[in-house]
Backbone as a chain_set.jsonl record, in Angstrom:
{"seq": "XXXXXXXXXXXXXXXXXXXXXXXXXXXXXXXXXXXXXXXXXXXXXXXXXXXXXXXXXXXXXXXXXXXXXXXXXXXXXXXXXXXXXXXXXXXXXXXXXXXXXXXXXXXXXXXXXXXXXXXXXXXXXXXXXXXXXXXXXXXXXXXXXXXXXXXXXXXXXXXXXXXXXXXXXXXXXXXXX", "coords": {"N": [[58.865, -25.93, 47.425], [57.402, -28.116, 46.27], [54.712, -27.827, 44.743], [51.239, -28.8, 44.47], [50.109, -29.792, 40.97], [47.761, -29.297, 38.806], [47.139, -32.002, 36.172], [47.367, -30.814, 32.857], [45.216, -30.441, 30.152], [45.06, -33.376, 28.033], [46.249, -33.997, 24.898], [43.915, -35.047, 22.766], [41.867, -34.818, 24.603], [41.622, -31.769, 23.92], [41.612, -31.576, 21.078], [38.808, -32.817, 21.426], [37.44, -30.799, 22.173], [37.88, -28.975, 20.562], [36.328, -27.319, 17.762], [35.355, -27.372, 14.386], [36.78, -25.448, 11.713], [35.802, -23.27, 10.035], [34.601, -22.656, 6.245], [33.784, -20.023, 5.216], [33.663, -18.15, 2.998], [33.11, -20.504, 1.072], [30.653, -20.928, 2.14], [29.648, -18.211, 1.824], [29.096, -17.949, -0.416], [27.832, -20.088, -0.966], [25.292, -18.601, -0.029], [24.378, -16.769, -1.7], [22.145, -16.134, -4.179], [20.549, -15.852, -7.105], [20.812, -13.786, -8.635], [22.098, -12.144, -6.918], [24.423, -13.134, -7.435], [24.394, -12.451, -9.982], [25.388, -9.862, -9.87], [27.391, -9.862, -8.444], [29.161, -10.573, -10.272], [29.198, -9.041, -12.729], [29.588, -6.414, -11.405], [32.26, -7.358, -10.89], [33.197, -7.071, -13.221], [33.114, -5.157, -14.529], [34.686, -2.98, -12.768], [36.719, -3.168, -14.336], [40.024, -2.426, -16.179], [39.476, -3.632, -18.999], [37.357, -3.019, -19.812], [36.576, -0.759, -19.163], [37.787, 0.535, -21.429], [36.433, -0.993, -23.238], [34.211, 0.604, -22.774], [35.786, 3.139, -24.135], [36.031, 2.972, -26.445], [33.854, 2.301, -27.99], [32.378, 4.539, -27.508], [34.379, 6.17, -28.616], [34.275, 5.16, -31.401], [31.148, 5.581, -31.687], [30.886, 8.202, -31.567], [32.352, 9.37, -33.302], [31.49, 8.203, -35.842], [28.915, 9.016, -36.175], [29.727, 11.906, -36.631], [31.532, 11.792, -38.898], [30.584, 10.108, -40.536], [29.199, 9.565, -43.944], [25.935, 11.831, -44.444], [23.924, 10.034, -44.465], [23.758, 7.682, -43.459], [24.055, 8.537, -40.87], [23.483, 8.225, -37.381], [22.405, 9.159, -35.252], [22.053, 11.83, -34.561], [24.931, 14.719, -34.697], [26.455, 16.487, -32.514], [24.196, 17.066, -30.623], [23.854, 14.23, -29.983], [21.997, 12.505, -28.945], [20.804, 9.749, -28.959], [22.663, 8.635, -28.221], [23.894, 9.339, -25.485], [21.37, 8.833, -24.375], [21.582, 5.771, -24.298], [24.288, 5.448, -22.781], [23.154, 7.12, -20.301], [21.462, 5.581, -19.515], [22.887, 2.91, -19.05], [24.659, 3.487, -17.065], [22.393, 3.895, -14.89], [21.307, 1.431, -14.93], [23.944, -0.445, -13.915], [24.748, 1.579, -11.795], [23.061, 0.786, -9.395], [23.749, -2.123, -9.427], [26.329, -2.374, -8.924], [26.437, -1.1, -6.479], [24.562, -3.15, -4.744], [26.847, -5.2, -4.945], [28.59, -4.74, -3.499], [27.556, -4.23, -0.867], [27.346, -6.832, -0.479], [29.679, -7.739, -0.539], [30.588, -6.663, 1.638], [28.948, -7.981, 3.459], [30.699, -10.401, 3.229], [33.307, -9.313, 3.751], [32.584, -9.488, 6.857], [31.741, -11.829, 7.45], [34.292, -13.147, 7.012], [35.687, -11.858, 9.04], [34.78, -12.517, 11.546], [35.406, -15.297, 11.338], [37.806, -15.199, 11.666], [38.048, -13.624, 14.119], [36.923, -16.053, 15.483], [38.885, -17.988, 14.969], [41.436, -17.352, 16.207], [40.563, -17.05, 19.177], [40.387, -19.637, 19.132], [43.137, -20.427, 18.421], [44.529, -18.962, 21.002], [43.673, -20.451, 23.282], [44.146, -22.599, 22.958], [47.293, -22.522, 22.69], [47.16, -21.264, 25.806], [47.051, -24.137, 26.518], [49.111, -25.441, 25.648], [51.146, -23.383, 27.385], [50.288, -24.134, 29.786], [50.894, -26.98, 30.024], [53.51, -26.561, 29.778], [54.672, -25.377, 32.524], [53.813, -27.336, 34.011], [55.485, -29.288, 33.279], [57.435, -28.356, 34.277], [57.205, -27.669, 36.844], [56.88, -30.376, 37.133], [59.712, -30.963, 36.604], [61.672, -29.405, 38.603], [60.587, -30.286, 41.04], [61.787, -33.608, 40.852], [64.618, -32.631, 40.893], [64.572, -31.278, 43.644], [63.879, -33.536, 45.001], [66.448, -34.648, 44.589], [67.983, -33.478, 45.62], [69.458, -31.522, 45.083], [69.773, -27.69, 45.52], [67.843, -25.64, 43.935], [68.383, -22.78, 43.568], [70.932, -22.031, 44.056], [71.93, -23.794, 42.147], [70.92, -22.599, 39.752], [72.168, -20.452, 40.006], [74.789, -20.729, 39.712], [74.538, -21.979, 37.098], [74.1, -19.696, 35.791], [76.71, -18.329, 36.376], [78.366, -19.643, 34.921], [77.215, -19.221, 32.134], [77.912, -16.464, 32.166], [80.485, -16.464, 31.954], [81.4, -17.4, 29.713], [80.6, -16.074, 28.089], [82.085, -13.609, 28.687], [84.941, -14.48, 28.15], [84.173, -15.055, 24.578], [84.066, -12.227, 24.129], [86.58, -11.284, 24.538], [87.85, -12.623, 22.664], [89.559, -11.803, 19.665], [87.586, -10.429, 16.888], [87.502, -11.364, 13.51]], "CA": [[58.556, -25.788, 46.015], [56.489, -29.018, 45.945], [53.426, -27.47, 44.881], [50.738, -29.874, 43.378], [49.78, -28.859, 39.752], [46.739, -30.142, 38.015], [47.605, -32.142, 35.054], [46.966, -30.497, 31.92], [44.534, -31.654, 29.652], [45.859, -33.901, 26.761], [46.254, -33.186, 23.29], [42.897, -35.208, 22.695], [41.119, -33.893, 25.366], [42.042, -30.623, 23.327], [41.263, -31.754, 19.832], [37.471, -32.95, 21.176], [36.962, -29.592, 22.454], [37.909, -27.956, 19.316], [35.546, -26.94, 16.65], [35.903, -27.083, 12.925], [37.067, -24.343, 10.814], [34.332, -23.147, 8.613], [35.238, -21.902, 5.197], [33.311, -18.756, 5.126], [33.837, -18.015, 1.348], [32.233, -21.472, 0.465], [29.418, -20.304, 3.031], [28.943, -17.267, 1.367], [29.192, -18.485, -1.803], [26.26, -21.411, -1.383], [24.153, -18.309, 0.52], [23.995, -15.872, -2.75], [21.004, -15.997, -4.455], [21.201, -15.843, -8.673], [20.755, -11.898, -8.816], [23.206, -11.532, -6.206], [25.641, -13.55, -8.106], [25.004, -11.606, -11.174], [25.348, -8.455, -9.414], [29.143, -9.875, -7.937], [29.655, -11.092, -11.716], [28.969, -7.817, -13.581], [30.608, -5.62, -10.859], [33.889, -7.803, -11.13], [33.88, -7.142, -14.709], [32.646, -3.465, -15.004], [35.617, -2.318, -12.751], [38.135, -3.32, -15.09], [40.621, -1.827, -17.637], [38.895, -4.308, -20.228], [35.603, -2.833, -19.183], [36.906, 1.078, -19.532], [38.841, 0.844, -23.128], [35.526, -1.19, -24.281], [33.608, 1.878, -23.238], [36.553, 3.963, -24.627], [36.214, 2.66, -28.121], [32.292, 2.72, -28.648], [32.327, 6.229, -27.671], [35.204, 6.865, -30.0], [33.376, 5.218, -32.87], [30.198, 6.289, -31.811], [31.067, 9.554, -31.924], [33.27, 9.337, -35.185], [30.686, 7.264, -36.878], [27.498, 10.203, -36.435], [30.315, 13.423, -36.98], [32.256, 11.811, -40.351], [30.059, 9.127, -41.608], [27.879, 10.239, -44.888], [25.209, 11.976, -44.032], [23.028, 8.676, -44.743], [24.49, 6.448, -42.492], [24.178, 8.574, -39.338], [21.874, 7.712, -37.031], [22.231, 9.939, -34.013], [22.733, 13.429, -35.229], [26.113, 15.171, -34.259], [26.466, 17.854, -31.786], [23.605, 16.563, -29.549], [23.949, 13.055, -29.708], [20.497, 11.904, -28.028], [20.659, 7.842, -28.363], [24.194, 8.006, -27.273], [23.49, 10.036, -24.267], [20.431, 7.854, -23.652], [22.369, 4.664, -23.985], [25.044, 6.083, -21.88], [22.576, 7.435, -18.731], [20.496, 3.86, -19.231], [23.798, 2.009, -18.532], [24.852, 3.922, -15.659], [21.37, 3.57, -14.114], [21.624, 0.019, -14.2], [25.116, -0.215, -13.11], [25.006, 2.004, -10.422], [22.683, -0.17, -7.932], [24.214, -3.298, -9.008], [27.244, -1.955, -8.124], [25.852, -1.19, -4.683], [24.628, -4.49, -4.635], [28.077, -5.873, -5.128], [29.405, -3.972, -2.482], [26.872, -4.926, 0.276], [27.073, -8.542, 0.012], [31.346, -7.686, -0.434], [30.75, -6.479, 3.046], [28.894, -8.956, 4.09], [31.773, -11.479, 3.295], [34.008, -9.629, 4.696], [32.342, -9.288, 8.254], [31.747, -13.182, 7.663], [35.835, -13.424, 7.057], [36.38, -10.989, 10.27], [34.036, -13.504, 12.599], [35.903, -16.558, 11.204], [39.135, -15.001, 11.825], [38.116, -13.96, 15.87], [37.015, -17.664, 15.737], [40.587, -19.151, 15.177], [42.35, -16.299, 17.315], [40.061, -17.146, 20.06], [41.02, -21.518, 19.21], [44.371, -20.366, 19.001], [44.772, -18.783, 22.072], [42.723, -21.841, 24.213], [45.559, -23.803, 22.344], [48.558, -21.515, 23.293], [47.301, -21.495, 27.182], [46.701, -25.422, 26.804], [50.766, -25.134, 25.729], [51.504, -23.402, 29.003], [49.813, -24.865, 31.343], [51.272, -27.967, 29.803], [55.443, -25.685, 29.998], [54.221, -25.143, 33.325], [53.38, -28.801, 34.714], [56.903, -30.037, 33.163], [58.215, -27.099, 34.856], [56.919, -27.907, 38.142], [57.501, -31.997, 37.605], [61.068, -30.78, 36.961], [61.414, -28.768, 40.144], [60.312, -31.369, 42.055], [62.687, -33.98, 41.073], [65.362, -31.548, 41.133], [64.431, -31.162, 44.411], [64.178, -34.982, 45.409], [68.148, -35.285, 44.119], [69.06, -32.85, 46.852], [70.079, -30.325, 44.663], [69.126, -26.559, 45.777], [67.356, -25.218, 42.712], [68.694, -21.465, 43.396], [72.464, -22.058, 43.831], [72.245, -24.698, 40.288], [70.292, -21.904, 38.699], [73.302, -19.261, 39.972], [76.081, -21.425, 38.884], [74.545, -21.665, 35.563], [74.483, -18.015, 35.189], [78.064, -17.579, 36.154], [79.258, -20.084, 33.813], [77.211, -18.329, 30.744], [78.475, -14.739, 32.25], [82.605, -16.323, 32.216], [81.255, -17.75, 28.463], [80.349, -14.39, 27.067], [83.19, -12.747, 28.672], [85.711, -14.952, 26.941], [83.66, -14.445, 23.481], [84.376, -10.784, 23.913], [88.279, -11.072, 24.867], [88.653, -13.168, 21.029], [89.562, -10.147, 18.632], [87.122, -10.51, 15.546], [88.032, -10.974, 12.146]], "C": [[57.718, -26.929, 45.49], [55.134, -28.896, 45.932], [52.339, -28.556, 43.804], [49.995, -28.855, 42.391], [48.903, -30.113, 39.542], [47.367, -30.357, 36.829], [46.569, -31.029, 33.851], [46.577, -30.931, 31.331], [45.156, -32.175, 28.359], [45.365, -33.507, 25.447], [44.89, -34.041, 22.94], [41.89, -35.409, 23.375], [40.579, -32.786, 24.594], [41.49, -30.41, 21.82], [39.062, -32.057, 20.013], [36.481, -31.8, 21.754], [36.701, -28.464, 21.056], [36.286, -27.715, 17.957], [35.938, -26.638, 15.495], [35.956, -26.137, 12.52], [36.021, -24.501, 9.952], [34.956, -22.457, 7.432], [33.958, -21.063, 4.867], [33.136, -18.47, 3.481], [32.93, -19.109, 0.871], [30.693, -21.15, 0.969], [28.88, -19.47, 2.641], [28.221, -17.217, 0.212], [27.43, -18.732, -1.937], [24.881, -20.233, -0.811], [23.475, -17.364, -0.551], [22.514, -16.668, -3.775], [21.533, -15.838, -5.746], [21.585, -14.149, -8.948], [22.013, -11.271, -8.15], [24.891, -11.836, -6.992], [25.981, -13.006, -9.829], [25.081, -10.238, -11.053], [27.074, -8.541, -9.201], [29.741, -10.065, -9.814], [30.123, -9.779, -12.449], [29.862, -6.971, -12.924], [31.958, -5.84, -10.772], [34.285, -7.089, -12.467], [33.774, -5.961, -15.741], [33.58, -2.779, -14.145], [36.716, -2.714, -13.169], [38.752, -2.706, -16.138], [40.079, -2.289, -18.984], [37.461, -3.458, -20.461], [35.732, -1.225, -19.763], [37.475, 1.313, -20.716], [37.648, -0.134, -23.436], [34.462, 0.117, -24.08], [34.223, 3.026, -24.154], [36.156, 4.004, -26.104], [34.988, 2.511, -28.539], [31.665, 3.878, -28.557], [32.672, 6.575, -28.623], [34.534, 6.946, -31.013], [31.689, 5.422, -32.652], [29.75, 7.732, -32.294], [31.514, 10.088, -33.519], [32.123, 8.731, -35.764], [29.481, 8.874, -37.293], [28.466, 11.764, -36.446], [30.703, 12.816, -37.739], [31.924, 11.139, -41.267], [29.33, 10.282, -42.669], [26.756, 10.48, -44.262], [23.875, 10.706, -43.698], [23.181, 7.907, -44.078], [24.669, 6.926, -41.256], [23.157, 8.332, -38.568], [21.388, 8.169, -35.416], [23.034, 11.03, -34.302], [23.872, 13.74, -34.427], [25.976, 16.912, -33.365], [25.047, 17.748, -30.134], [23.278, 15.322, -29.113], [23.313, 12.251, -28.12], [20.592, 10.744, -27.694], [21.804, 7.8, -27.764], [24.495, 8.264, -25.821], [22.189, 9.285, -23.699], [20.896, 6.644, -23.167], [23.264, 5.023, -23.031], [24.284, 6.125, -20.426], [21.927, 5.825, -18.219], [21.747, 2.542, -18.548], [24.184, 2.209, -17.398], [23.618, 3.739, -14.978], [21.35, 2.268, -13.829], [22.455, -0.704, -13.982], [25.486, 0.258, -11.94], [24.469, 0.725, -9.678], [23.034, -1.38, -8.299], [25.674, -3.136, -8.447], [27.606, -1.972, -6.363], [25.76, -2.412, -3.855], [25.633, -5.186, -4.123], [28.614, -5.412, -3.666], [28.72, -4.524, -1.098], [27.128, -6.63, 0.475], [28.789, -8.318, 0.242], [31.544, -7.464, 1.23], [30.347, -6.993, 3.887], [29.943, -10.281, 4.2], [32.645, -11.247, 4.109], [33.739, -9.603, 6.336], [32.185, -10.567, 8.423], [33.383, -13.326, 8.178], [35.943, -13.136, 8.676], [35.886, -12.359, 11.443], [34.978, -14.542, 12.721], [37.534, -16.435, 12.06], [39.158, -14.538, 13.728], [37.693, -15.099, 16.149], [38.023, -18.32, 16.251], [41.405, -17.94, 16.058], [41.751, -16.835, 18.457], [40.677, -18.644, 20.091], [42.036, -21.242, 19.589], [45.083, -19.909, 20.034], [44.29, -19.412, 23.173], [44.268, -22.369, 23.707], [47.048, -23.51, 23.331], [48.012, -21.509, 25.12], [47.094, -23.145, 27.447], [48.362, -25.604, 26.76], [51.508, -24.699, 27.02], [51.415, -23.619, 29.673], [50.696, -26.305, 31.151], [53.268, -27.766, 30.406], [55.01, -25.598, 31.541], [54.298, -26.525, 34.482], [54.809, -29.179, 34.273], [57.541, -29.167, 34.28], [58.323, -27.81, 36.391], [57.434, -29.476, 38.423], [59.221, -31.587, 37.645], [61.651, -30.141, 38.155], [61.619, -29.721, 41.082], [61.237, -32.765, 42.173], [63.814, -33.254, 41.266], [65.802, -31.833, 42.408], [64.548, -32.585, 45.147], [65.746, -35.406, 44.774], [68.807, -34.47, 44.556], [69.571, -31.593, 46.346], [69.192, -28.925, 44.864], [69.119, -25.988, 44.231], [68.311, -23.409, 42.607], [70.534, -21.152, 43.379], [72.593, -22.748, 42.406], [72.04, -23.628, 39.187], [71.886, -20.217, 38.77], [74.795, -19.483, 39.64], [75.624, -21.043, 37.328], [74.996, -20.321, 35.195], [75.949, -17.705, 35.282], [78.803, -18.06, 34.748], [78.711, -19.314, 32.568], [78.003, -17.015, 30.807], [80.344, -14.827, 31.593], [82.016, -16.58, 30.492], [81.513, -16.366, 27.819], [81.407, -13.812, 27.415], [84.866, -13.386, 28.174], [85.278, -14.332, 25.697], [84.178, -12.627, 23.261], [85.944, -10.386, 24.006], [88.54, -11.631, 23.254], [88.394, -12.235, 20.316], [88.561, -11.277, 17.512], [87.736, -10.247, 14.274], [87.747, -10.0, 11.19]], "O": [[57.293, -26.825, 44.339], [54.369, -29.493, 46.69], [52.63, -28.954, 42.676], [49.504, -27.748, 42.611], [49.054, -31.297, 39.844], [48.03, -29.479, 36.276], [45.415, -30.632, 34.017], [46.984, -32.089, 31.238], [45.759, -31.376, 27.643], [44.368, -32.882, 25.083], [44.317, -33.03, 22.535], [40.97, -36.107, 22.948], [39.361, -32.655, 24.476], [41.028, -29.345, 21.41], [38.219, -31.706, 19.187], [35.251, -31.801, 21.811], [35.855, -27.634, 20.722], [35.398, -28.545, 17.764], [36.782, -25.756, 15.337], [34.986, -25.478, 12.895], [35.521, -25.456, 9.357], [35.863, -21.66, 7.669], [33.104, -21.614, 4.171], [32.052, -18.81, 3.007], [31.939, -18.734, 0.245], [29.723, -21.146, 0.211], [27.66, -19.449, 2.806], [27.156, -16.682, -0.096], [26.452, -18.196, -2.459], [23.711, -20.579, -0.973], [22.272, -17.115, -0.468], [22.24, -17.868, -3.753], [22.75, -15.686, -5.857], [22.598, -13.635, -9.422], [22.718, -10.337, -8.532], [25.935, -11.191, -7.08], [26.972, -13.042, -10.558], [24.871, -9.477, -11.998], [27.879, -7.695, -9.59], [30.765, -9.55, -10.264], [31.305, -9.548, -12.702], [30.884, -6.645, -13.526], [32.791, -4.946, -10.623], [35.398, -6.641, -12.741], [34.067, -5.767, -16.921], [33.597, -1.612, -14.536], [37.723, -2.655, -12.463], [38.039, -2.405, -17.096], [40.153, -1.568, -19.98], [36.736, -3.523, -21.453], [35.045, -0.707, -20.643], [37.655, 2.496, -21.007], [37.908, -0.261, -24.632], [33.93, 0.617, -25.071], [33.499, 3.762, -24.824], [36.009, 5.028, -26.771], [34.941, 2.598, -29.766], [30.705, 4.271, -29.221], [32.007, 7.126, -29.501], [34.146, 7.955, -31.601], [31.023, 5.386, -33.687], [28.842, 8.205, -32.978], [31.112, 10.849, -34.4], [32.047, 9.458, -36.754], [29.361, 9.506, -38.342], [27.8, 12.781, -36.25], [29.58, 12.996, -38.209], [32.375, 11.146, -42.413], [29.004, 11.437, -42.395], [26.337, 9.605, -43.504], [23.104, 10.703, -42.739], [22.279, 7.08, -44.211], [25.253, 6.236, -40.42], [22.008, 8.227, -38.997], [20.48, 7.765, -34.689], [24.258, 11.167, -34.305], [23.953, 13.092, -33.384], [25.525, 18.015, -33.675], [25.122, 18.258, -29.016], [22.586, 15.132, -28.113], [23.717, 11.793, -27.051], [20.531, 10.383, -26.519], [22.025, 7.02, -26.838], [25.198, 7.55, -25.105], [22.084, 9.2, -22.476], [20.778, 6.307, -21.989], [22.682, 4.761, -21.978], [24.633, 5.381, -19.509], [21.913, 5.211, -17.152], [21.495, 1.588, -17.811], [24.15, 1.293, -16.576], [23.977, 3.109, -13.983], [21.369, 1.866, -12.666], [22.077, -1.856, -13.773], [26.266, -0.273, -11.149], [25.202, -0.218, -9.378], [22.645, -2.155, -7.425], [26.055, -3.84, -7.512], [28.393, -2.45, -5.545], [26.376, -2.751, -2.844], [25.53, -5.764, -3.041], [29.049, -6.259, -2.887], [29.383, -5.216, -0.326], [27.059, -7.34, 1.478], [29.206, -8.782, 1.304], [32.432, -7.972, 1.915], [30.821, -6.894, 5.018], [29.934, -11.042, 5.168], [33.043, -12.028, 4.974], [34.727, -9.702, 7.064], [32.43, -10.887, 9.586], [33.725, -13.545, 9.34], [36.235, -14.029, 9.471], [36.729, -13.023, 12.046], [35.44, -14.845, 13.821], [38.146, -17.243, 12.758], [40.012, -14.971, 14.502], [38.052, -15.435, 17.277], [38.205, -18.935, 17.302], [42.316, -18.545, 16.623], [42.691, -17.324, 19.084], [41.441, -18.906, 21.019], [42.36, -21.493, 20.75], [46.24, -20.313, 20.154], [44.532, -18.81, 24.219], [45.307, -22.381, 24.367], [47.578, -24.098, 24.274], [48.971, -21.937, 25.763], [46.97, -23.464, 28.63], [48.913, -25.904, 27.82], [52.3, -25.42, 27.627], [52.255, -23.494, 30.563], [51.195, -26.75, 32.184], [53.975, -28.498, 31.098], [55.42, -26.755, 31.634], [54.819, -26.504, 35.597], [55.449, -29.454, 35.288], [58.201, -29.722, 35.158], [59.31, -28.337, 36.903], [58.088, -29.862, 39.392], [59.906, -31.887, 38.622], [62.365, -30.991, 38.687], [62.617, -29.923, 41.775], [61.506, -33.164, 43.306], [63.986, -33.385, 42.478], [66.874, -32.385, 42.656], [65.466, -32.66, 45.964], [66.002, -36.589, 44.554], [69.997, -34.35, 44.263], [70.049, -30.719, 47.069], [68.03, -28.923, 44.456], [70.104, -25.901, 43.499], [68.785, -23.028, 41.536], [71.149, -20.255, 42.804], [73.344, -22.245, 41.57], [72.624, -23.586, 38.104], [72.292, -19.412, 37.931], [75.687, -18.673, 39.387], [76.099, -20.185, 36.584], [75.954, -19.952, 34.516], [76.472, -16.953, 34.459], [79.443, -17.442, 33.897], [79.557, -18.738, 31.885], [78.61, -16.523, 29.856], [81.1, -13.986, 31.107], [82.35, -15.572, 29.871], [82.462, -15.857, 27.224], [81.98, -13.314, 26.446], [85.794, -12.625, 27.9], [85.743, -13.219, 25.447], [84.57, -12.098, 22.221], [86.407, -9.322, 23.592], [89.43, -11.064, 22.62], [87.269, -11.75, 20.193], [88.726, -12.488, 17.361], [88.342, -9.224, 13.958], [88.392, -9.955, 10.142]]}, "num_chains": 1, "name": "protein.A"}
C-alpha cells in the first residue's frame, strides 16, 4: 500500500492560478451607451402598475373631458376621438422598439451573467479536485504510517466496523421514549 503520491499543490499555488471574479453587471453597466440606458430606464418604468393606472386615468379623463365637458371646452370631438387615438398609436410606436431594445441588451446581460456563472463553476470545481487530491495525499500519508506501526490496515478497519455494528445494535435494544 506504499504507493508514492504527488504532493498536492498548496493553497497558494492555487490562489496564483486563480482568476478574479468579474462583476458582469458593473461590466454591462459601463458598456451601455446613453440610448441604451434610456431604453433600460423607460422600459423599467413603462412595465409598471404606476405606469398602467397613469395611462388608466388620462384615458378616463380624456375621455370624460371631450363626452361631458361644455361643448366649448372640447377639443377632440366625442365618438371618434382622433388626437386621442393619435396620441395613443404615437406612444405605442415609440414604446414598442424601445421596449425591444430593453429586452436585447436584458439578454445580453443575462448571457454575460450565464458565462460568469460557468466561470466560477468551472474555479470551483479546479478548487474541489485541488480538495481531493489534497483528502487523498493525507489519505495515503495516513496509510503509510499506519502501515509503518505494524498495524494491518484491513483487520483495524474490520474491528472498527464491528464495534459501530455492536453500537447500533445496543441503540436499538434501549426502548424509546
Amino acid at each position: 500500500m506504499s504507493q508514492q503520491m504527488q504532493k498536492p499543490p498548496s493553497l497558494s499555488e492555487v490562489l496564483k492560478k486563480r482568476k478574479t471574479v468579474r462583476n458582469v453587471n458593473l461590466q454591462h453597466k459601463e458598456q451601455l451607451t446613453k440610448v441604451e440606458k434610456l431604453a433600460i430606464f423607460i422600459s423599467d418604468h413603462v412595465g409598471t402598475p404606476g405606469f398602467f393606472f397613469l395611462v388608466i386615468v388620462w384615458t378616463i379623463f380624456w375621455l370624460s373631458w371631450n363626452s361631458l365637458a361644455p361643448m366649448k371646452m372640447r377639443f377632440d370631438p366625442p365618438m371618434a376621438f382622433v388626437l386621442w387615438l393619435f396620441i395613443s398609436n404615437m406612444l405605442q410606436i415609440f414604446l414598442m422598439p424601445l421596449i425591444m431594445v430593453a429586452q436585447t441588451l436584458q439578454d445580453r446581460h443575462s448571457e454575460l451573467r450565464a458565462e460568469n456563472d460557468f466561470e466560477i463553476n468551472v474555479k470551483a470545481e479546479r478548487e474541489i479536485e485541488v480538495i481531493l487530491k489534497h483528502l487523498e495525499y493525507q489519505n495515503a500519508m495516513l496509510l503509510s504510517l499506519v502501515e509503518k506501526l505494524g498495524v494491518n490496515v484491513e483487520e483495524a478497519l474490520a474491528a472498527q466496523q464491528r464495534e459501530k455494528n455492536e453500537k447500533d445494535d445496543e441503540g436499538e435494544k434501549q426502548p424509546t421514549p
